[in-house]
ROVO-682576 format. One record per residue: residue in one letter; x negated, y, z negated of N, C-alpha, C, O in turn. Coordinates in steps of 0.001 Angstrom, whole numbers, plus 500000, padded with zeros to 6 digits. Each point is the difference from the previous one (the first is absolute). Example, Ala and Ser with C-alpha at 12.3 -4.5 7.8 and 13.67 -1.06 7.14 Angstrom:
BEGIN
a486810494310492200500890501190500000499100501200500000498964499981499335s501386501069501385499180501190499940500770501090499270499491501108499831
//
This chain:
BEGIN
x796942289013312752499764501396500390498683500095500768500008500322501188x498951499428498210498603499759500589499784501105500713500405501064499532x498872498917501828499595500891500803499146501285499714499158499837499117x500883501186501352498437500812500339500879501149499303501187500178500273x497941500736498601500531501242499824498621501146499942498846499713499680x501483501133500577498754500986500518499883501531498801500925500808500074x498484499333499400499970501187499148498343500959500623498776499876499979x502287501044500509499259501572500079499503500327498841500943499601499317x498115500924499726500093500348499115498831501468499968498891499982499465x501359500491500822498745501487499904499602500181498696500132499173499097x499102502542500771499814500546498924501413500326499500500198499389498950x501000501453501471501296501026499759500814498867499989500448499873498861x500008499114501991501241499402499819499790498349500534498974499564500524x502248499683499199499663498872500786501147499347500578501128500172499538x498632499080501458501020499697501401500327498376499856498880499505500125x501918499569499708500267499163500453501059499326500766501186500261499801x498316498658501293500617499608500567500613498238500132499153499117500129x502199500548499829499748498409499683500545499763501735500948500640500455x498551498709500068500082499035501764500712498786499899499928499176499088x500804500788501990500759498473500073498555499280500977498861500427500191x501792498425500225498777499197500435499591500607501411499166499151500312x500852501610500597500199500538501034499156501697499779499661500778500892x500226499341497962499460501294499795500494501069499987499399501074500047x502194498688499864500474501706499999500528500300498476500215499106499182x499924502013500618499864500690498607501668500014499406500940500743500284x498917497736498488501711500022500132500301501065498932501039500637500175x497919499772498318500458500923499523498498500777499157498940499410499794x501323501786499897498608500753499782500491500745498804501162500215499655x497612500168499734500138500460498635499061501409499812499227500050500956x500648500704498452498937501006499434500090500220498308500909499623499260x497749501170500347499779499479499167498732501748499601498861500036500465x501688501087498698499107500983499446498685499504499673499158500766500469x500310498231498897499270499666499193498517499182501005499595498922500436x500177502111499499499029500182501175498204499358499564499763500262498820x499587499339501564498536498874499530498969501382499380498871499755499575x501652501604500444498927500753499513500576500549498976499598501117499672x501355498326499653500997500807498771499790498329499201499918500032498772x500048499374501520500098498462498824498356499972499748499065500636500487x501057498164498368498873499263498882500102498557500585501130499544500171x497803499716500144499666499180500643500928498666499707500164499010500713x500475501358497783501120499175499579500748500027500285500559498911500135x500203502345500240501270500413500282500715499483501332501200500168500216x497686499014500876500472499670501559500703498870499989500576499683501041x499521499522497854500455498719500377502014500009499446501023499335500169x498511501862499152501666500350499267500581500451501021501132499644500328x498042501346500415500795501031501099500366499170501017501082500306500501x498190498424500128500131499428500765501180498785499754500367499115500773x499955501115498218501093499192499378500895500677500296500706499658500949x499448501024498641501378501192499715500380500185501508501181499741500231x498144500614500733500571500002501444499986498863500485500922500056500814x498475498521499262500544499299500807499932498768499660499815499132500853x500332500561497747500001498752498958501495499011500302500061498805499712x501265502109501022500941499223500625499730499544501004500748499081500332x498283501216500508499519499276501471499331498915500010499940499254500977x499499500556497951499023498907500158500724498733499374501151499908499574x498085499373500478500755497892499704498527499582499720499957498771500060x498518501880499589498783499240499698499387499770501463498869500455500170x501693498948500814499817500043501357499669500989500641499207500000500942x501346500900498624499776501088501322498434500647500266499066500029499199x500961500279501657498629500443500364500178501599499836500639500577500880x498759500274497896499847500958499871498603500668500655498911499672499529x501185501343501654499280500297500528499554501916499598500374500803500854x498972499689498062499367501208500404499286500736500514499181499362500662x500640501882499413498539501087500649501036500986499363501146500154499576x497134500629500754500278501747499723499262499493498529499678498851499697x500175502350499534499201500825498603500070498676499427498925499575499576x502157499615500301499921499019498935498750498994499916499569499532498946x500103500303501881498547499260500689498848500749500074499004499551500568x501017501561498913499194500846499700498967500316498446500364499592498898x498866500876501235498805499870498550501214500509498941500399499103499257x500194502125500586500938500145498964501312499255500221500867500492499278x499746498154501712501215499608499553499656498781498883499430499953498910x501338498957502112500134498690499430499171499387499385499936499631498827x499122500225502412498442499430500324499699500144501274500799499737500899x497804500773499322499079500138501053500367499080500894499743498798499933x501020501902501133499437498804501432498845500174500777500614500959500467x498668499048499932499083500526500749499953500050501628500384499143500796x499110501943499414499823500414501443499293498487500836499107499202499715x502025500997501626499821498941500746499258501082501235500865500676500557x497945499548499866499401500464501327501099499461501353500348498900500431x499960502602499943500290499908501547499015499560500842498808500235499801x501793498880501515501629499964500565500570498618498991499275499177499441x501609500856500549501400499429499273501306499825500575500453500851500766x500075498292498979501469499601500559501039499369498691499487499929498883x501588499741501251500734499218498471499736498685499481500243499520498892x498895499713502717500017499109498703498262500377499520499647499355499013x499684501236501352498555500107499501500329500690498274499383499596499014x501687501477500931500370500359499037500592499029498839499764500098498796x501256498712502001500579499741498718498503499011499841499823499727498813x499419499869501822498841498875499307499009500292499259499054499364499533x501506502316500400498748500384499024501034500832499047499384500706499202x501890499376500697501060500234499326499197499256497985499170499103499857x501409501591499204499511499721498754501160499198499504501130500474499886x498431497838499715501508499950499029499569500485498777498948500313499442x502976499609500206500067501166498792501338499030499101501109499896500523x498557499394497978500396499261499447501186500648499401499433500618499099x501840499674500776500934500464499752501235499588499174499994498769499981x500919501638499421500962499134499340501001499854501133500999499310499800x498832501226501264501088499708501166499456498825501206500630499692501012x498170499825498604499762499154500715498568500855500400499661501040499435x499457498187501836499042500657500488500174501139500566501054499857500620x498450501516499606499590500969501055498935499645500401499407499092499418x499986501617501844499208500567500535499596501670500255500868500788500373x497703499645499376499807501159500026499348500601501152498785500201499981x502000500127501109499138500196501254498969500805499588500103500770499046x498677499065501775498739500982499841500396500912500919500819499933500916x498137501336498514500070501444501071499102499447500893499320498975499962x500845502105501028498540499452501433498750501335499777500245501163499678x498812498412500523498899501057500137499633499767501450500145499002500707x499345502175499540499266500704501684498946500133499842499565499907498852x499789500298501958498104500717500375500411500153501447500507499293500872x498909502341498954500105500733501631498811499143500655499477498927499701x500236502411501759498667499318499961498654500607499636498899499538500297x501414501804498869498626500282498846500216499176498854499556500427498935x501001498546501072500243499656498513500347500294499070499594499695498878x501367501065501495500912500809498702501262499335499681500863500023500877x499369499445498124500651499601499357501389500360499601499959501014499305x501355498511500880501641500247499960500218498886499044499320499106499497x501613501213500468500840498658498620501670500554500309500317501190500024x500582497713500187501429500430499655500712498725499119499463498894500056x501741501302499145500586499467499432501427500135499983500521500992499492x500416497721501228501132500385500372500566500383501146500834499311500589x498738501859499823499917499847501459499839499019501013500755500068500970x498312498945498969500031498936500937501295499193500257500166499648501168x500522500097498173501412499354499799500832500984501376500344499514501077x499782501535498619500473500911500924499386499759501076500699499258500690x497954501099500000499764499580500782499807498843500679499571500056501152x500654498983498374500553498836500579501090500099500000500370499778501152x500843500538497931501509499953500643500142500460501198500561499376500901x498698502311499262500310500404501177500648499255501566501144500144500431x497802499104500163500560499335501018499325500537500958500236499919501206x498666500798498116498880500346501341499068498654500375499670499126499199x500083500919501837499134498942500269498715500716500236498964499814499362x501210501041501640498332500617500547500487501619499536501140500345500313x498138500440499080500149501673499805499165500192499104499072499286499620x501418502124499900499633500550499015501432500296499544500994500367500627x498767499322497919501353500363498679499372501054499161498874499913499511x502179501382500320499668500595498763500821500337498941501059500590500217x498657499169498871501042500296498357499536501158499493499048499868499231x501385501367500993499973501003499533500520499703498710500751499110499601x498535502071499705500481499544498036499057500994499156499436500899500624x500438499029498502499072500224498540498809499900500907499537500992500563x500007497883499562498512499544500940500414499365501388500501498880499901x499412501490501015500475499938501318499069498915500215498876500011499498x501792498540501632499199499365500730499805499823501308501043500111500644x497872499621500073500361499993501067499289499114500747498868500139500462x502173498578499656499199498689500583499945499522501412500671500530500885x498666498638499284499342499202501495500920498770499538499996499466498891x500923500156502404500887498591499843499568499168501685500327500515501069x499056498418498848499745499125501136500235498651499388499384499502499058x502057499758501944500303498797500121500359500131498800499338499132499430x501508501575499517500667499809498888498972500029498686500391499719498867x498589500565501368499074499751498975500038501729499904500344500710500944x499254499769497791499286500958499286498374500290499975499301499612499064x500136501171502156498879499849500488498985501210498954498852499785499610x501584500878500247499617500776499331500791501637499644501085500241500530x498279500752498583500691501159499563499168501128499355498803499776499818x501692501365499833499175501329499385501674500431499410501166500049500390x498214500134498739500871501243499075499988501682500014498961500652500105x502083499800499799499612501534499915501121500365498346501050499453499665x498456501239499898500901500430499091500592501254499902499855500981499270x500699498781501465500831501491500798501329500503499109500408501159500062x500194497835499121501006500134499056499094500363498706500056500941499208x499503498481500846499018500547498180499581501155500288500228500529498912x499269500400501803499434500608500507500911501469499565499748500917499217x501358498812501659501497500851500746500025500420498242499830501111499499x500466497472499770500547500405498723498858500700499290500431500766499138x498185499211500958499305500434498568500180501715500695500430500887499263x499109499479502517500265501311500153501082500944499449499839501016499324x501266498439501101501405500416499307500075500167498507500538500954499439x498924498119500020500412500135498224498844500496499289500183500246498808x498517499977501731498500499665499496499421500936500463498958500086499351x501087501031501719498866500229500580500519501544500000501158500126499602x498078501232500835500672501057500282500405500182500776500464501136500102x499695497912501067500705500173501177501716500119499765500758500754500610x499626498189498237501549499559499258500092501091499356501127500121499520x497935501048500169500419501172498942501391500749500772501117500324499596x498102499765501853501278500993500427501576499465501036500843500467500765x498727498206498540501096499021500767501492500014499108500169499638498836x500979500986502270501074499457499357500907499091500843500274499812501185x500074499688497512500925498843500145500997499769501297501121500387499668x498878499148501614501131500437501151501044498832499726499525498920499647x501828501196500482500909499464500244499549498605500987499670498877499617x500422501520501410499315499587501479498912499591500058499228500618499266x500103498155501601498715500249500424500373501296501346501142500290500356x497482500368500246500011500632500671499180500022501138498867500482500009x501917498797501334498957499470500979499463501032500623498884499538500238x501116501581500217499299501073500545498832500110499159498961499999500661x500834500122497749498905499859500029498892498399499337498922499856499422x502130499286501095499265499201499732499327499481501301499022499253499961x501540501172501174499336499749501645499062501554499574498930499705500532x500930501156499094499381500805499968498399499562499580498930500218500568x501417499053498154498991499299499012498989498957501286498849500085500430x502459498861499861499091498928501004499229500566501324499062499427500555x501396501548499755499544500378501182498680500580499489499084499785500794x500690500636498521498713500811499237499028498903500182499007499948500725x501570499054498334499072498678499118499342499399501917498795499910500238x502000499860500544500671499251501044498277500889501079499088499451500617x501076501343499242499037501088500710498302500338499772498949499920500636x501557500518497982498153499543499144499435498916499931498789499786500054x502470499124499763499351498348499687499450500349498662498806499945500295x501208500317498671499740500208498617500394500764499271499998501179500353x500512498441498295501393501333499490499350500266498717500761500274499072x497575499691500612499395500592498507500180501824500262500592500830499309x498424499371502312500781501382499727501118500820500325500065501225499901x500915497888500544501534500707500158500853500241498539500810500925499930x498958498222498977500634499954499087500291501182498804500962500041499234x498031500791500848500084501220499230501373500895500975501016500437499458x498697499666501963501106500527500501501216499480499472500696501015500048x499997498136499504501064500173499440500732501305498671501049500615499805x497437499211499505500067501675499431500380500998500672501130500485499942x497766499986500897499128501220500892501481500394500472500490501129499969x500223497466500557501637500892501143500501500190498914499496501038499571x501137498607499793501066500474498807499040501593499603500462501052500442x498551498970498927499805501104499340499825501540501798500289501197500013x499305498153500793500346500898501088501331500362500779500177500786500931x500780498316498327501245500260500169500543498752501340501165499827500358x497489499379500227500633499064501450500563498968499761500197499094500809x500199500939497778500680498482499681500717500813498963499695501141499651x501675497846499730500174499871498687499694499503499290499087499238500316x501320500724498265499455499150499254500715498382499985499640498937499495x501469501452501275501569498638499578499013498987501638500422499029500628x498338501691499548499502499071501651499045499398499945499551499301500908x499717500958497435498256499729499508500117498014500479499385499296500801x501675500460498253500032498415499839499956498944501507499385498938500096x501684501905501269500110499713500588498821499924501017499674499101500775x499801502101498985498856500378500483498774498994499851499444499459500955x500224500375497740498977498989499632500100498709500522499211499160500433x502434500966499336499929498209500787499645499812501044499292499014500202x500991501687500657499646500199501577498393499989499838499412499092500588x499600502108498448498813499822500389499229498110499918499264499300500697x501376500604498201499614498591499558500112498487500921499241499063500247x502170501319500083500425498634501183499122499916500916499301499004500187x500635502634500840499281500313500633498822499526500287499474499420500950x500114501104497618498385499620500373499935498435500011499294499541500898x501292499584498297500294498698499958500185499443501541499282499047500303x501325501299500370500213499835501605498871500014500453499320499014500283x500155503030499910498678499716500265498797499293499480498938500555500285x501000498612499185499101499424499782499939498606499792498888499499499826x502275499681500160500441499055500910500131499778501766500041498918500586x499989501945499795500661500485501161501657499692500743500595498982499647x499822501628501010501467500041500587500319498984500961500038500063501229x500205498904497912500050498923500732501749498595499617500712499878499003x499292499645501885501579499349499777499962499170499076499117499143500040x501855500877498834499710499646498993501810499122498892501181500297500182x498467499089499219501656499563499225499484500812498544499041499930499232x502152500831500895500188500264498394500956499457499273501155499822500387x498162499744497951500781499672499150500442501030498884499287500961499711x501671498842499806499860500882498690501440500793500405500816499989500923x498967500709497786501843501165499596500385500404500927499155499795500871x502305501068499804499591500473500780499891501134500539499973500214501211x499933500861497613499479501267499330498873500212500800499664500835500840x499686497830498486498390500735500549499337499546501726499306500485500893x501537498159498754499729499238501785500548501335501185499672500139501178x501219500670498013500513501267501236498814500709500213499621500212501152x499424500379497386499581500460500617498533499841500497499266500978500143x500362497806500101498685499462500318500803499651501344499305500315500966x502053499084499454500106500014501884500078501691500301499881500259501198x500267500718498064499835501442500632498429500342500126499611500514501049x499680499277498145498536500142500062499601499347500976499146500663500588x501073498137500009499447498737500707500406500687500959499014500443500588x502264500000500057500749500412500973498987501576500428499862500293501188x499397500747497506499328501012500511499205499814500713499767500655501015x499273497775498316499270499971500508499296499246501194498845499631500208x502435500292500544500555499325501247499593498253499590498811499744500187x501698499558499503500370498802499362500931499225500550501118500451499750x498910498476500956501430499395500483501072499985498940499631499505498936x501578500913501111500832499108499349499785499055498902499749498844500342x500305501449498264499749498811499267501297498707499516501022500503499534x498968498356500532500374499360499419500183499973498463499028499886499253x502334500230500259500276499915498426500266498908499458500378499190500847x499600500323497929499811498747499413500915499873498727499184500315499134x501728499482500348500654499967498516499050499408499174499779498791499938x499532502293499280499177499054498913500497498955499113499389498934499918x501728501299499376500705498745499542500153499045500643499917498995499294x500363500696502213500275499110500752498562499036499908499943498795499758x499005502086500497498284499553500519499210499489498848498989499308500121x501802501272498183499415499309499644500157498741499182499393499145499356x502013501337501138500637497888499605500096499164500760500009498819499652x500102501610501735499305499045501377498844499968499717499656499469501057x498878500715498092498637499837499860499996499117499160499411498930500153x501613501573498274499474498616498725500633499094500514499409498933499834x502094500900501059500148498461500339499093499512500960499843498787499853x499355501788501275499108499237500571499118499322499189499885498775500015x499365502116499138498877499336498950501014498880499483499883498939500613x500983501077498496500449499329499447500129498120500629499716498896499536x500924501690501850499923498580500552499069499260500571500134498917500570x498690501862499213498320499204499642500098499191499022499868498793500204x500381501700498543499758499423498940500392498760499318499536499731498892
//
């Protein structure tokens, strides 16, 4: 059996993939039991239970994402950008197993150029599947990234947390008091939202207006959610700037970051199947190793 198998594993859920020798994905698995819900004991069972028929002791079990993280398995540690797969798998963690060896890919850390400091985990896999050689990639999400790709390497990145954000306003804040629930997203005012964010270039003081229209009657309430998203992406754009770009990720939300990109006169973006990018990433690492 032998050969390369790749496990996604986040905080919420986990992904695996087993490759014939050629690298394409002959069969894939998922898995609830996600690296921020288990006990440091509990990973080697879970990792059994999904893919303990794939292996023969041989195989090269390849992870990333949370599991390599301070609360999974064990700590991998941050490898400093720029990076490529095999710089990853050589600083990849082995990991002693009843299925034979793993490896624990490390996350990558950034420094702008004030010296401010990024960290991602998991993501890199994706962005190497991608198949960008020279750009910028972004993974909209929970914590949005948005990276520099030259000659296939991972040059560097900044985070925005534009999903954490979306959610604490909505559920957390008084802005969500007068928000109801819409069937629909609602693009009128979610181009309403970006165009705002898109214009000021900063959305600390647009954000109470999501109130202000509802209680003045210029919004509904079924438009608050849609609305916010727009301020949020928005400002995320602006302050990246509107520039040609591959997106990865659902494609819920990839719609509406090419409508934002598109306000804010943006070429055309390139889309990416995240599943595809990020099992084309652990088999690259993998066949370092």
């Amino acid at each position: 059996m032998s050969g390369v198998i790749g496990v996604d594993w986040g905080s919420s859920n986990l992904r695996a993939f087993r490759f014939d020798d050629q690298g394409t994905v002959k069969d894939r698995r998922s898995s609830a039991h996600g690296a921020a819900g288990l006990a440091k004991e509990d990973f080697p069972r879970v990792l059994a239970e999904v893919i303990g028929d794939w292996c023969d002791g041989g195989t090269r079990i390849v992870m990333a994402g949370m599991v390599g993280g301070r609360v999974g398995w064990q700590e991998a540690p941050y490898l400093p950008c720029p990076a490529d797969p095999g710089q990853l798998a050589a600083s990849a963690l082995p990991l002693e197993t009843s299925l034979g060896r793993a490896w624990l890919v490390p996350g990558l850390s950034s420094r702008n150029a004030d010296g401010m400091a990024d960290v991602m985990r998991g993501e890199e896999t994706q962005l190497l599947g991608a198949g960008v050689g020279n750009g910028s990639v972004v993974l909209p999400g929970t914590h949005s990234k948005w990276a520099t790709m030259q000659d296939g390497r991972i040059m560097g990145f900044s985070t925005a947390m534009t999903g954490e954000l979306y959610a604490l306003l909505c559920k957390h804040s008084l802005l969500g008091q007068l928000a109801v629930a819409a069937a629909d997203f609602e693009p009128e005012a979610f181009k309403r939202g970006t165009r705002r964010a898109l214009d000021a270039r900063t959305i600390v003081p647009l954000l109470f207006s999501a109130r202000a229209d509802v209680l003045l009657g210029d919004m509904q309430g079924t438009a608050v959610e849609s609305y916010l998203s727009g301020l949020l992406i928005g400002g995320e754009i602006a302050a990246f700037g509107a520039q040609p770009v591959t997106l990865i990720g659902n494609t819920a939300l990839v719609e509406r970051y090419q409508l934002a990109l598109h306000l804010a006169g943006a070429p055309q973006s390139l889309v990416v199947d995240g599943d595809c990018a990020v099992a084309r990433g652990l088999w690259m690492i993998g066949e370092h190793l």
